[in-house]
N, C-alpha and C positions, 0 to 999 in steps of 0.2 A: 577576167574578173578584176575589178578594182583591190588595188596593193592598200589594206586599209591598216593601219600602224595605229601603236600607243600613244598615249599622252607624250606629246617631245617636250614637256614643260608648260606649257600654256595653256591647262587647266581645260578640265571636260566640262565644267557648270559655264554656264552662258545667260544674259539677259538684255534684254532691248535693246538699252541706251545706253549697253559697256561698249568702250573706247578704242581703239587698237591700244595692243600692247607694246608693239614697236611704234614709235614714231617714225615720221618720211626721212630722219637722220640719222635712223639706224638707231640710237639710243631707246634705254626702256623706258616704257611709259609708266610701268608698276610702280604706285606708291609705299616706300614703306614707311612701317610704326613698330615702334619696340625695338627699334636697331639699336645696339648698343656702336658709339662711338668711340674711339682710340684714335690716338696719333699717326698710327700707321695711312688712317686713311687723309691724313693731310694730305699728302703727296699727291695722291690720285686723286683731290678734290681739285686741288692747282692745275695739277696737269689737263684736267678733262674739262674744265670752265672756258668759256671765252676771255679770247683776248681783251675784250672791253672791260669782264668784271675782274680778269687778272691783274691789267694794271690798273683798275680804281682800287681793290683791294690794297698795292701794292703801295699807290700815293695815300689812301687813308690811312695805312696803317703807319705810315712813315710818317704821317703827318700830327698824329696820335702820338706816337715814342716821343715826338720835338716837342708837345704842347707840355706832356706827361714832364718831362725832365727838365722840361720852362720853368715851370712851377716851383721841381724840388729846387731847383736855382735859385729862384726868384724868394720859397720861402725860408733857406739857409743862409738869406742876407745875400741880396745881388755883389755885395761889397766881394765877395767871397771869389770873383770873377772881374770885377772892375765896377768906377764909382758911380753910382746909386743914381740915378736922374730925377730923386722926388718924388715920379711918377709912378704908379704901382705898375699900368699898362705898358710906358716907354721900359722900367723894370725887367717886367714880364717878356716884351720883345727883344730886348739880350739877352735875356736866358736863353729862348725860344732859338736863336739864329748861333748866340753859341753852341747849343745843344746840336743843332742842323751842323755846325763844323765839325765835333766830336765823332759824330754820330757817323760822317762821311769822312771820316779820320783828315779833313781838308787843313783843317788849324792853320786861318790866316794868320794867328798872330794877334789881332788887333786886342783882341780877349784873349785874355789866359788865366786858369786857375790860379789863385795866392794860398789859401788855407787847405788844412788836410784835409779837411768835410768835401772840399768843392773838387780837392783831385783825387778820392775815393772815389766820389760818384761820377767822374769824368771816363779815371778809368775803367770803370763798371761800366758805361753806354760804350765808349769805344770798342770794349770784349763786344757788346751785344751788337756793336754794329759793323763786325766782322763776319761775326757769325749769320746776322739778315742777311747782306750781300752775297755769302757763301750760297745761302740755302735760296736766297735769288739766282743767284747764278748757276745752279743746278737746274732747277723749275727750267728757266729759260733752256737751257740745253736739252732738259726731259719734253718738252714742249716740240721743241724744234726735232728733233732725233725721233720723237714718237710715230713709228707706223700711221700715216693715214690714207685711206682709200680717199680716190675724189668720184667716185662712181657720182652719172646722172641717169636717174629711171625715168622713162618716158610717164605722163601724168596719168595715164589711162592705162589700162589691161582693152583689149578686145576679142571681141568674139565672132569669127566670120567664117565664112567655105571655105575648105582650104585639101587640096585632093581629091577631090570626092567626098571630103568628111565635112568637119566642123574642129574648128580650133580656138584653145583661149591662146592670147600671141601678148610678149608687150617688150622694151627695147630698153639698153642701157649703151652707154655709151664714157668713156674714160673722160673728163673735164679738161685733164693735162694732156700734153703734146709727148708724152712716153705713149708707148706701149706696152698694152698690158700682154704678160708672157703668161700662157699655160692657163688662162678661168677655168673655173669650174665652178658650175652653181648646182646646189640642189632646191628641189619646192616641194613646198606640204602644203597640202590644200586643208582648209576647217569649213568643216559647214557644222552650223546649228540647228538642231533640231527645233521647230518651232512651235511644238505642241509639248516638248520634255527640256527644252531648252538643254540638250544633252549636246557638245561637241563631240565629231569625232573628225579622225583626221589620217589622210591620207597622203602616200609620197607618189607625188606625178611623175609619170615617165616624158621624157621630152626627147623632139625628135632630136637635138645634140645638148649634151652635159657638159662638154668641154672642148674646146678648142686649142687648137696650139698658142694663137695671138691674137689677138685685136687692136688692128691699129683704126678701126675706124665704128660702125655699129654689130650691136650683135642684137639680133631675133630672137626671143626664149619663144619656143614653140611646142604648147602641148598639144597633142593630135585625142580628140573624143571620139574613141575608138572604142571596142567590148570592152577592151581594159583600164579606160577613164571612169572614174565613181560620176561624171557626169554624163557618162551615156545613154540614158536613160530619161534625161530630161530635155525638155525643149528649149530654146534662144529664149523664149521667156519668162520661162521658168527656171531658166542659170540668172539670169538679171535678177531675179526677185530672192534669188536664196540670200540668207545671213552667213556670207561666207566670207573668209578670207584667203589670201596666200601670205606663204611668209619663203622667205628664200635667204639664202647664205652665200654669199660671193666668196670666190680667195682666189688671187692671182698671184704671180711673181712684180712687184713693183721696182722699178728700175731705180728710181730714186732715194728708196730708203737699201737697195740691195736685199730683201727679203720679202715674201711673204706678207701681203693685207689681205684684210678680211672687211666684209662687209653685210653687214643685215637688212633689209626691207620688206614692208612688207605693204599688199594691196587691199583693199577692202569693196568688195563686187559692187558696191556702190561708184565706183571708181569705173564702171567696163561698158564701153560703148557696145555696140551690136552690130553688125553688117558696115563695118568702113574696113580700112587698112590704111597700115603706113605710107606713106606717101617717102621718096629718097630722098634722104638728107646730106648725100652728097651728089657731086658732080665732080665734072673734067673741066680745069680752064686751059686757055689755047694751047698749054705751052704741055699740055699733058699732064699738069699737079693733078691730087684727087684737092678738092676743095669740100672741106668737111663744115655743113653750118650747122652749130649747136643749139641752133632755136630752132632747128625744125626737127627735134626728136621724137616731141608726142604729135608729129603733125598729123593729121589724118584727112583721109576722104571718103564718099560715100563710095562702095562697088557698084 
């Protein structure tokens, strides 16, 4: 008899054209509304964005403090700093690159404050631009130091013979040249109902949960046995259900020395029907395993 389990968070109401909840990156897909925002969650907004919009954040907002403090420069009397070029713009751009010196505590020299107004506010940007590079220089280190899985899931789930039975099957494989120590995955199958559009949702037994290691690919293999919630149905009738899997990865990772974790998940729209994996490694002369990473979701017909 199929293991059919509670709500694991992801909601029993269901309709047509909802979205996966997980994305193929592991992150949620849930939008929220009404979240109250704090500071707290600065940290983990830096840490969990891309590289690209970290440091664009990181040049505009730097680039922002120098225009900002151009200005107070520029409107305290440029004199306040060195003499006036006439110009309100040429003005403006020694403020703007003195400001870039203070700011980067560099202080060629060429510029330097005279009046009290101009080394109040000088030393006021120098404080703040101790403290930006401090809290840069953390980010970067929380960045780097952060646990990350580099898990690849093959494109597809499938569905084909397999002992005498019928099997859903689909493959993962580590991205980096470690090994992963100790996986262990679980999977919860969702199906929707599609006359109550009601989920319910079961944990699949697989013929292995865990392994010691994988240095090369691993096979998730559920067997549709009396005690699969899809045993009952036929190849074409798995391909048409509104169903998904969702799985949880966590291995020992070598390179952070701890523990990562990982989420995915498939969507039956995603599951071919009667092929199989095709090996995505081989033996070159000398006896290496030669592992190639484009051939993960390879497939062929049986």
């Amino acid at each position: 008899m199929a293991n059919k389990i509670k709500d694991p968070g992801f909601g029993y109401k269901a309709t047509q054209n909802a979205k996966n909840i997980i994305n193929k990156d592991g992150s949620s897909n849930v939008v929220h509304v009404n979240k109250k925002r704090n500071l707290d969650d600065l940290y983990s907004f830096f840490i969990d964005i891309s590289w690209f919009k970290f440091f664009f954040l990181i040049l505009l907002s730097y680039t922002l403090l120098n225009v900002l403090f151009g200005l107070v420069y520029t409107l305290i009397g440029i004199e306040e700093i060195t003499k006036s070029t006439g110009n309100v713009f040429s003005d403006f751009l020694n403020g703007f690159f003195f400001s870039a010196q203070t700011l980067t505590t560099v202080g060629y020299g060429g510029i330097a404050p005279h009046g009290v107004t101009s080394n109040l506010i000088a030393a006021f940007e120098a404080m703040i631009g101790l403290l930006s590079f401090s809290f840069i220089t953390g980010l970067l280190y929380g960045r780097f130091s952060k646990p990350k899985s580099a898990i690849k899931f093959s494109d597809h789930i499938i569905l084909r013979d397999f002992k005498d039975k019928r099997a859903i099957m689909f493959r993962l494989m580590n991205s980096r040249k470690t090994v992963m120590i100790a996986p262990k995955i679980s999977v919860t199958l969702s199906i929707s109902d599609k006359e109550t559009s009601e989920k319910k949702y079961y944990d699949l037994g697989l013929e292995r949960a865990s392994i010691m290691y994988l240095p090369t690919v691993w096979t998730i293999v559920h067997e549709i046995d009396e005690k699969s919630p899809l045993y009952n149905f036929t190849n074409k009738e798995i391909a048409a259900l509104n169903a998904e899997l969702f799985m949880l990865l966590q291995y020992h990772e070598e390179s952070f020395a701890q523990n990562v974790y990982q989420i995915y998940s498939y969507s039956f729209n995603d599951l071919e029907v009667d092929v199989k994996f095709t090996s995505s490694y081989k033996f070159d002369e000398e006896g290496y395993t030669v592992l190639d990473h484009d051939r993960l979701s390879e497939v062929e017909r049986m």
